[in-house]
Legacy VTK file of the C-alpha trace (Angstrom):
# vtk DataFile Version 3.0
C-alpha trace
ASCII
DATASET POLYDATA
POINTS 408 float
15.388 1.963 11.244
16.376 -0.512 13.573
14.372 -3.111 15.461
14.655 -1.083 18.691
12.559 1.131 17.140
9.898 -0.103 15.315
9.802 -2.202 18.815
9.078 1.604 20.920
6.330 2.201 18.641
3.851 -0.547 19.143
5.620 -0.577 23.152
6.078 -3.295 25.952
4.620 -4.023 28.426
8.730 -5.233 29.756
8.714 -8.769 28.860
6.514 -8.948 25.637
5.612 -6.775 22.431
2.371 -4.990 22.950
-0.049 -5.019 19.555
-2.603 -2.668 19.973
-2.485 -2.174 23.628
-2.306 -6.604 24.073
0.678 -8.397 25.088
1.576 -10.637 22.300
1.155 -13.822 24.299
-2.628 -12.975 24.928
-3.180 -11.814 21.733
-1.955 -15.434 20.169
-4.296 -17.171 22.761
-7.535 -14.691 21.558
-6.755 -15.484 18.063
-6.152 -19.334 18.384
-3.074 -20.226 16.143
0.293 -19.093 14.574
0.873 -17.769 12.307
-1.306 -14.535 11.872
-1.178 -11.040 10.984
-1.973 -8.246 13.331
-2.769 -4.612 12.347
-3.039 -1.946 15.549
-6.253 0.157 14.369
-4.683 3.358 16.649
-1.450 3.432 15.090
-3.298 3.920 11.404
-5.647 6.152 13.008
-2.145 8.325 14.621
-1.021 8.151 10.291
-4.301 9.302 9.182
-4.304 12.030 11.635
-0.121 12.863 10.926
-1.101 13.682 7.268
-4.378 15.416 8.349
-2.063 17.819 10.309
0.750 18.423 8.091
-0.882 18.178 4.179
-2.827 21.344 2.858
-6.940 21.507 3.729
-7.762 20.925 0.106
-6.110 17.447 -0.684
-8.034 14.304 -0.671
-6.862 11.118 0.529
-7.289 8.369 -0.954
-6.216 4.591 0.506
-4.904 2.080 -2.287
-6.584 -0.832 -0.994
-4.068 -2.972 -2.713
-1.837 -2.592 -0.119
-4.167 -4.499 2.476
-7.389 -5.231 1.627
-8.448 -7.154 4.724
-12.268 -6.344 4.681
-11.998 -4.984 8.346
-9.109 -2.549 7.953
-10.678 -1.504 4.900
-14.018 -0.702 6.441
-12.665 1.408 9.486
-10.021 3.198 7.014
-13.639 3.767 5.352
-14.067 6.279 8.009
-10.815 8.070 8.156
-9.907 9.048 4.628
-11.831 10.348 1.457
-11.674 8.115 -1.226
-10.698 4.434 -1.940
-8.405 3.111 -4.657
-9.409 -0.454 -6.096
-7.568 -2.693 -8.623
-9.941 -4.880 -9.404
-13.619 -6.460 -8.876
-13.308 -7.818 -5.889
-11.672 -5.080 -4.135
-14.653 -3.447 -5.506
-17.257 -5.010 -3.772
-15.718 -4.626 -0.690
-15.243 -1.134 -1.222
-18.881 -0.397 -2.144
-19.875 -1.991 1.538
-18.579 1.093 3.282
-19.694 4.075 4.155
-18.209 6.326 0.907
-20.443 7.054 -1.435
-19.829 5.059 -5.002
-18.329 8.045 -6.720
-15.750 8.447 -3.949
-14.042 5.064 -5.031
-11.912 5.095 -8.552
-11.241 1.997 -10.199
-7.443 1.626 -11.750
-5.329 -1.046 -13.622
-4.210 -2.222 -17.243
-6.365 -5.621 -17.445
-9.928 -4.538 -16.404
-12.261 -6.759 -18.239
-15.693 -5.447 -20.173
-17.750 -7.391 -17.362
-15.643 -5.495 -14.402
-15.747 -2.318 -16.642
-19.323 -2.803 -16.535
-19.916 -3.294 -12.729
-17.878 -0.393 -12.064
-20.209 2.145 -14.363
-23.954 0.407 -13.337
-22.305 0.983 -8.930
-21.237 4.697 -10.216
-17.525 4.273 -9.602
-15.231 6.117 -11.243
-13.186 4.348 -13.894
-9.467 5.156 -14.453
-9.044 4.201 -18.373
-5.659 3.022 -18.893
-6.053 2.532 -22.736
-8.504 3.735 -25.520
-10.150 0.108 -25.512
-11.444 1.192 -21.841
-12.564 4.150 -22.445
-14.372 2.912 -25.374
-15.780 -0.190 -23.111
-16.809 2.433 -20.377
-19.093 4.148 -23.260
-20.772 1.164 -24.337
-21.613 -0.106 -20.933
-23.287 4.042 -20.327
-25.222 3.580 -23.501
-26.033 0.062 -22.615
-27.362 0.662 -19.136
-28.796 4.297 -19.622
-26.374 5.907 -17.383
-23.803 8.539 -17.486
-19.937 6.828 -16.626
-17.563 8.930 -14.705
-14.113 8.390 -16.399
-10.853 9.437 -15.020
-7.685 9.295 -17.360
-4.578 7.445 -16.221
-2.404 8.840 -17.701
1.583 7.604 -18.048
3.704 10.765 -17.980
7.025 11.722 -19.913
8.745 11.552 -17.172
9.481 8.938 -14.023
9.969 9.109 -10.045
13.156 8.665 -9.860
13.972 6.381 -6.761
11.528 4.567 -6.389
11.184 0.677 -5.588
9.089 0.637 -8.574
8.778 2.790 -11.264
5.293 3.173 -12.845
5.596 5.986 -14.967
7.167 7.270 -18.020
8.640 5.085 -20.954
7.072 2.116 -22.360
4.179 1.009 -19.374
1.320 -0.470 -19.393
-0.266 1.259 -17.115
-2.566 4.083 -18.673
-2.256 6.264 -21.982
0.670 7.974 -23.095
0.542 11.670 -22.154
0.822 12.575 -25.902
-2.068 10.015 -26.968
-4.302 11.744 -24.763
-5.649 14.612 -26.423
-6.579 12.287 -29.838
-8.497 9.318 -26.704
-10.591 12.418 -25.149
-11.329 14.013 -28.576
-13.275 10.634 -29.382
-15.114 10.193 -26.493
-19.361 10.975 -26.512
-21.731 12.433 -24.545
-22.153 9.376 -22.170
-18.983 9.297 -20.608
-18.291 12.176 -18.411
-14.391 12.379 -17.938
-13.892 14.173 -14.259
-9.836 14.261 -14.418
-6.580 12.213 -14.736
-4.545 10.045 -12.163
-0.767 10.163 -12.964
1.117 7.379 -10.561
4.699 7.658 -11.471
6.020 5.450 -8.781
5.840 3.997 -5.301
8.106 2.921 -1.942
10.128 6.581 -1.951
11.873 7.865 0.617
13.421 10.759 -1.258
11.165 13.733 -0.414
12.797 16.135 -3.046
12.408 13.373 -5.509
8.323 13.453 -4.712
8.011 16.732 -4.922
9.377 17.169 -7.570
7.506 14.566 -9.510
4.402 16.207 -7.939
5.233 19.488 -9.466
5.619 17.374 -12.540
2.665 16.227 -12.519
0.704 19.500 -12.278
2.613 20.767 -15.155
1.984 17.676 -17.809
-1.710 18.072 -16.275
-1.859 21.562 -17.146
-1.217 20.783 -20.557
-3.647 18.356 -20.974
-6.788 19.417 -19.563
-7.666 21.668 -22.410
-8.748 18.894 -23.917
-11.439 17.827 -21.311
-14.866 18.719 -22.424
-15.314 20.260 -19.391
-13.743 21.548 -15.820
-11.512 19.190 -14.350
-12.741 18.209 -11.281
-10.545 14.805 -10.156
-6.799 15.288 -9.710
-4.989 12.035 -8.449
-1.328 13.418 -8.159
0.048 9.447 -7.083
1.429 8.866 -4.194
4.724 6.868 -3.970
5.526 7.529 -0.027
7.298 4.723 1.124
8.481 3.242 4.875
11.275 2.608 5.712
12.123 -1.561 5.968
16.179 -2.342 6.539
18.169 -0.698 8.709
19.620 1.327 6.222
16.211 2.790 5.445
15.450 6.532 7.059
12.027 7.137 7.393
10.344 9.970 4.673
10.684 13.410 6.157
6.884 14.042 5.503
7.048 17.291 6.107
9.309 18.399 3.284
6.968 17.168 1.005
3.788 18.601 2.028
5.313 22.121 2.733
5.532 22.111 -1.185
2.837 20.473 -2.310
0.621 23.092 -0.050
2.081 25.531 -2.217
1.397 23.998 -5.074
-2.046 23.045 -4.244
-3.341 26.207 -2.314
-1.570 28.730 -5.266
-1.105 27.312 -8.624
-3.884 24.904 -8.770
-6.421 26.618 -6.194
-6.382 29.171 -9.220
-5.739 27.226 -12.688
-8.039 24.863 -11.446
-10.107 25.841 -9.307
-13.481 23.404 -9.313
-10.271 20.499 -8.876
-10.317 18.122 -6.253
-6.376 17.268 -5.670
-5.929 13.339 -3.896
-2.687 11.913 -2.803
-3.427 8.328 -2.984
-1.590 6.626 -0.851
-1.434 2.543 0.706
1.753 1.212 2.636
2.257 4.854 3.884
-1.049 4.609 5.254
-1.192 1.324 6.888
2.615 -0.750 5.956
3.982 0.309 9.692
0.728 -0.643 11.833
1.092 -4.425 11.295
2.966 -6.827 12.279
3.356 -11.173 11.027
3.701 -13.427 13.933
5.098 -17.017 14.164
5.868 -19.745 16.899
9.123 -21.443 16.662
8.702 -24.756 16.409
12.284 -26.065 16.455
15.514 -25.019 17.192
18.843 -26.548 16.087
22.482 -25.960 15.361
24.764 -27.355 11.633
27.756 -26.610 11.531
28.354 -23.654 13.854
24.818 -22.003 12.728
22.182 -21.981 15.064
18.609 -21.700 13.549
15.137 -20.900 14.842
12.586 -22.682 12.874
8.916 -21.611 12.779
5.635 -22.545 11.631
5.262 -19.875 9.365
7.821 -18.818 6.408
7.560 -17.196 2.817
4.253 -18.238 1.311
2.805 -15.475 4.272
6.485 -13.104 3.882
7.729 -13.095 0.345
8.816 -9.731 0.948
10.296 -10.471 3.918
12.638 -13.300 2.374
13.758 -11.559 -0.139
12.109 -12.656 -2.905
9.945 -9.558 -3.776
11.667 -6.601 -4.850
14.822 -7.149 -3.519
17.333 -7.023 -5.735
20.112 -7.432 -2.532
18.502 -9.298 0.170
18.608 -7.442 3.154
16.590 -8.414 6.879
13.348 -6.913 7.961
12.964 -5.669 11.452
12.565 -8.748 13.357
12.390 -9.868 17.621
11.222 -12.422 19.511
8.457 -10.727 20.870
7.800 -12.325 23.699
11.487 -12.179 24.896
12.127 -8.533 24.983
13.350 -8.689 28.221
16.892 -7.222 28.804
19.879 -10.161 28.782
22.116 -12.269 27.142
21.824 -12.752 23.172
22.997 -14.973 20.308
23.066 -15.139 16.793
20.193 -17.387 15.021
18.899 -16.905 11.648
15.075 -17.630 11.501
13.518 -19.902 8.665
10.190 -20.887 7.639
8.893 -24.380 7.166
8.862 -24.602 3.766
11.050 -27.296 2.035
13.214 -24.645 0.632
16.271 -22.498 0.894
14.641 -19.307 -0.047
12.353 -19.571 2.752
14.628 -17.305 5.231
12.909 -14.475 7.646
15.742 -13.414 8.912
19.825 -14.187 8.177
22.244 -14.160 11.264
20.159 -11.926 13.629
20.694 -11.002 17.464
18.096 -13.379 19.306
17.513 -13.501 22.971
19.989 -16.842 24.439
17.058 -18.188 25.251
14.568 -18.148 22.213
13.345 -21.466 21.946
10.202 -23.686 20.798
7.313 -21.915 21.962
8.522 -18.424 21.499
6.735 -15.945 18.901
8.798 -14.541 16.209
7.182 -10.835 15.237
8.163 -9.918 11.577
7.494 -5.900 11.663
6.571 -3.417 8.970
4.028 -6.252 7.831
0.671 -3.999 7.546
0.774 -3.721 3.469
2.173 -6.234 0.992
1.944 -9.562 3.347
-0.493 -12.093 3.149
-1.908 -10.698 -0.567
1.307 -10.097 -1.789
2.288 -13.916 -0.990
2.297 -17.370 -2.440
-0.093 -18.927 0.251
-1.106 -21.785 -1.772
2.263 -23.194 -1.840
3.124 -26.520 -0.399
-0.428 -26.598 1.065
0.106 -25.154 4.404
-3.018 -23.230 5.937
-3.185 -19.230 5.652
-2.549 -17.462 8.703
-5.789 -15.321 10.318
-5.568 -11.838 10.316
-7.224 -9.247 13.084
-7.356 -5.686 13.415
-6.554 -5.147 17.012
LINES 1 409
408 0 1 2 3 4 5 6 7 8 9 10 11 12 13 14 15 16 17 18 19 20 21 22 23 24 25 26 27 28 29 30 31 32 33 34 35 36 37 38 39 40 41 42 43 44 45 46 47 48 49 50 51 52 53 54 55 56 57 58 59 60 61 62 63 64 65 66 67 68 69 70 71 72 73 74 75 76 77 78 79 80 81 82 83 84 85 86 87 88 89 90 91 92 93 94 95 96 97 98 99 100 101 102 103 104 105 106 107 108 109 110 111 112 113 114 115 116 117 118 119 120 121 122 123 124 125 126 127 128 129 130 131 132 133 134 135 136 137 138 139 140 141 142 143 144 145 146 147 148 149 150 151 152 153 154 155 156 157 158 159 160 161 162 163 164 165 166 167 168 169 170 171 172 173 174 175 176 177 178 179 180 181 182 183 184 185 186 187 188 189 190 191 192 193 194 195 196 197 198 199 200 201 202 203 204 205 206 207 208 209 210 211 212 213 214 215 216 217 218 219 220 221 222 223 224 225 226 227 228 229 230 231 232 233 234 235 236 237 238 239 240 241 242 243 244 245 246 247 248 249 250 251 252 253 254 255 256 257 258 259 260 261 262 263 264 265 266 267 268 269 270 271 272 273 274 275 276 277 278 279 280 281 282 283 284 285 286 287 288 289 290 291 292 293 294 295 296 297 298 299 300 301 302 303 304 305 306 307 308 309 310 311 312 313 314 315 316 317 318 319 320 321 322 323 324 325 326 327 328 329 330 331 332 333 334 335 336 337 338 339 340 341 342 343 344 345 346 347 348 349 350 351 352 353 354 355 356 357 358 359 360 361 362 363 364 365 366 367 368 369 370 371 372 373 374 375 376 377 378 379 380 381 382 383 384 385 386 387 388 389 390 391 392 393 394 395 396 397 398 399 400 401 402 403 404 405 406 407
């Protein structure tokens, strides 16, 4: 998609980039200080509602809070989906402060500890066991505490989502048990661990909607196989996720409804009668939130060497490690980036815009079309920046100060 675009969608008010409904300026000033993150509460609520519309009645969703876990955003999401997704303790607690109940909130990832393990059966949260170990540390902490734990199996399938920005799924992994080691985990389990379902995650940031589907339908069939070992019904049925956004230019956007055309199918025939006490979830986290936020930075400087003219700001890659190009990018290519409050029509220039980090890595944005005029003062909007920013970045290094973020 192209900057032009992703510019239409949070609109203008003809000078400046509007952020949920505020002109950028404004929004700096109620805020206080560059650089921050902003996240436009309507435009997740217009995703929410998108997949409401278009998936089948009987899916689940369920946000990933890994993707942003800003206590905030996390707390109206809260009130939008069905389910949370945490990957560790202290996404935890800050999932058990909203308003879904403790069993709506599963608990995945290969290095849980026996104290988180622990905490997650005494709140009543479901733990996915991604190794035998767990599952075994999940039945001590029930026999310890006098309570029944609700276990879900991760489980990593034969096969992998082919496409995606990273695979999670099939071969060596270590996230959860091999589909063929299940049957011998669950036979060994006792009568204080209740084990609702499985969770297969294959892999995430797709764009290929025949690819997801047909990992979906993969899915269903490697979970058909196993649940006749479950002790009883299966009830929980995380199918993954994997929907991705689109973040270069060359990216197209997921055609959303070619995937849940099959997957109603799928859900409301097949499994509506194989399985029919299941509860299907699509879990998903940048899909849900990745497009409603945006980074923003002030230039501080602006100079020319050697025939390149650069805009230098006050933020830079310990906030945007995806957005230089050092986080899954095997080819670096440019986010969607403007000066946001220069969107005014008029002359332009080339500029690439770098961080103020002492080093070369710390690019936002490599030979881009700026406004003629961009200069100190100006504020540089990174877009696509609502999943994967501030969390997924090295703020600690060289000891600059971590940007605020507000849910607008």
């Amino acid at each position: 998609m192209r900057t032009e675009e992703h510019v239409e969608v949070f609109g203008t008010d003809g000078s400046e980039l509007m952020v949920g409904g505020v002109p950028l300026s404004l929004l700096a000033e109620r805020v206080g200080s560059t650089p921050f993150f902003a996240y436009d509460r309507a435009q997740i609520d217009a995703r929410v509602d998108l997949l409401r519309t278009l998936m089948p009645d009987r899916v689940r969703l369920s946000y990933a809070m890994k993707a942003n876990p800003m206590p905030a955003l996390v707390q109206h999401l809260a009130t939008r989906v069905d389910r949370l997704d945490v990957a560790s303790a202290g996404e935890m607690f800050h999932a058990l402060d909203t308003v879904l109940p403790a069993d709506r909130i599963s608990f995945a990832g290969p290095g849980k500890t026996v104290a988180e393990i622990r905490r997650a059966v005494a709140s009543g949260v479901i733990v996915e066991a991604e190794s035998p170990r767990q599952l075994a540390e999940a039945q001590h902490a029930a026999e310890d505490l006098g309570v029944e734990a609700q276990v879900a199996i991760r489980v990593n399938p034969d096969f992998a989502l082919k496409g995606s920005g990273m695979r999670m799924g099939g071969g060596p992994q270590q996230f959860g048990i091999d589909a063929e080691q299940v049957p011998a985990a669950i036979s060994g389990v006792g009568d204080s661990v209740r084990i609702v379902g499985f969770h297969v995650f294959a892999g995430s940031q797709n764009l290929d909607a025949a690819l997801l589907v047909e990992a979906q339908h993969g899915t269903v069939e490697l979970i058909s196989r196993l649940a006749d070992a479950l002790p009883g019904p299966l009830r929980y049925l995380n199918l993954g996720g994997g929907f991705g956004i689109p973040y270069t230019e060359r990216d197209r956007p997921l055609d959303l409804g070619a995937v849940a055309a099959p997957l109603a199918e799928l859900v409301d025939g097949f499994l509506a009668e194989r399985f029919p006490e299941a509860e299907p979830v699509i879990e998903l986290g940048r899909f849900l939130v990745g497009e409603c936020g945006v980074y923003v930075t002030r230039v501080v400087d602006r100079k020319s060497s050697r025939g390149r003219d650069y805009l230098v700001v006050d933020g830079g890659m310990h906030h945007q490690l995806a957005a230089s190009g050092n986080f899954g990018q095997a080819i670096r290519r440019n986010y969607p980036v403007a000066v946001g409050s220069r969107l005014g029509r008029g002359p332009t220039r080339t500029a690439s815009v770098v961080g103020c980090l002492c080093t070369p890595l710390d690019l936002l944005a490599d030979q881009v079309e700026v406004p003629a005029g961009a200069d100190v003062g100006d504020l540089v909007v990174v877009f696509q920046q609502g999943a994967y920013g501030l969390t997924a970045s090295p703020t600690a290094f060289l000891g600059h100060p971590a940007p605020t973020e507000v849910l607008v």
